[in-house]
C-alpha angles and dihedrals in degrees: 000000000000129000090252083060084049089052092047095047091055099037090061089036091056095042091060086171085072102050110117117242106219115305090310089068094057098072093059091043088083096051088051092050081057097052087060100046086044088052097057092042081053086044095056096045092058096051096049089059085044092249099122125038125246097256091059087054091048089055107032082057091045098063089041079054095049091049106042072053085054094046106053092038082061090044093047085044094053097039080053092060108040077057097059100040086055082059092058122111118245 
């Protein structure tokens, strides 16, 4: 495990609203990906027409960071497994 899987672990552990419930929750997770990155597209906005202040926007980036992380950590797990269930003997 590298420290970008470290990043990523905390990151989604740290953005609950985003932890999967069972496999019915992963068809929303991908809808709730999208409100993070939507808020930091929101964030930025603001802030470009000096209605929210540069710490929103920090922040704001930093969770869309930590997910986008999260996200390709999953992808790069699960690509890992299918892998390694195609090596396995029949």
């Amino acid at each position: 495990m590298n420290m970008n899987d470290v990043a990523a672990a905390a990151g989604y552990a740290g953005l609950g609203q985003l932890k999967p419930q069972g496999l019915g929750g992963l068809a929303g997770l991908g809808e709730r990906f999208a409100a993070v990155f939507e808020r930091a597209d929101q964030a930025a906005q603001g802030f470009a027409t000096k209605n929210v202040d540069a710490q929103s926007v920090v922040e704001a980036l930093s969770q869309a960071e930590l997910a986008l992380q999260t996200a390709i950590t999953v992808r790069d797990r699960v690509v890992s497994a299918y892998q390694e269930v195609l090596r396995m003997p029949i």
